[in-house]
C-alpha positions as CSV (number, residue, x, y, z in Angstrom):
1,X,7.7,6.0,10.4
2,X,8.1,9.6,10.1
3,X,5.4,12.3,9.7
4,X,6.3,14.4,6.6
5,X,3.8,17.0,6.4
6,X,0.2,16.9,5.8
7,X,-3.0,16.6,8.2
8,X,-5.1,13.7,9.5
9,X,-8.5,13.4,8.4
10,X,-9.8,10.2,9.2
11,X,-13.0,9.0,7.7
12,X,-15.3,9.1,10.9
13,X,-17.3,5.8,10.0
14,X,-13.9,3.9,9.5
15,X,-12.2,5.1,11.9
16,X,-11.5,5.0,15.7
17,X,-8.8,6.2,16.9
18,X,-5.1,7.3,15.6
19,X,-1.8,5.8,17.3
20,X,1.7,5.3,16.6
21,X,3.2,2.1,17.3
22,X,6.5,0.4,17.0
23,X,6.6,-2.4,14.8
24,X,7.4,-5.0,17.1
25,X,4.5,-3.6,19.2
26,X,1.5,-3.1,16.5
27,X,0.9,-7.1,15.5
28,X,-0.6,-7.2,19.5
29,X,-2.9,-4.2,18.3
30,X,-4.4,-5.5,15.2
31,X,-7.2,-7.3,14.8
32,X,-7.4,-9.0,11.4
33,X,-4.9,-12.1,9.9
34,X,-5.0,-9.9,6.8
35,X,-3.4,-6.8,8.8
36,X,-1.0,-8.8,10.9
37,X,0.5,-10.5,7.7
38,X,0.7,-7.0,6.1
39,X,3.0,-5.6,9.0
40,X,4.8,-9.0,9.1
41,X,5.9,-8.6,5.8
42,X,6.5,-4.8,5.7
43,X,9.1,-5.7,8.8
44,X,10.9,-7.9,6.9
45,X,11.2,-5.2,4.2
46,X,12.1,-3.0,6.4
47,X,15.0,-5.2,8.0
């Protein structure tokens, strides 16, 4: 991923924490089957 302009603003009641992660990296991160599937699939896209 590539940062293309813009700013963060996270909604603070959502969210935690910001980080950057390789894809091969992030599905140890996550916490939900839902989320893991979702970068699973977006890998494969991506491939």
């Amino acid at each position: 991923f590539k940062e293309v302009g813009g700013k963060i603003a996270p909604q603070v009641s959502e969210v935690d924490d910001v980080r950057w992660f390789p894809l091969d990296e992030i599905v140890t991160k996550l916490a939900y089957p839902d989320e893991k599937k979702l970068i699973s699939r977006s890998k494969d896209l991506l491939s």
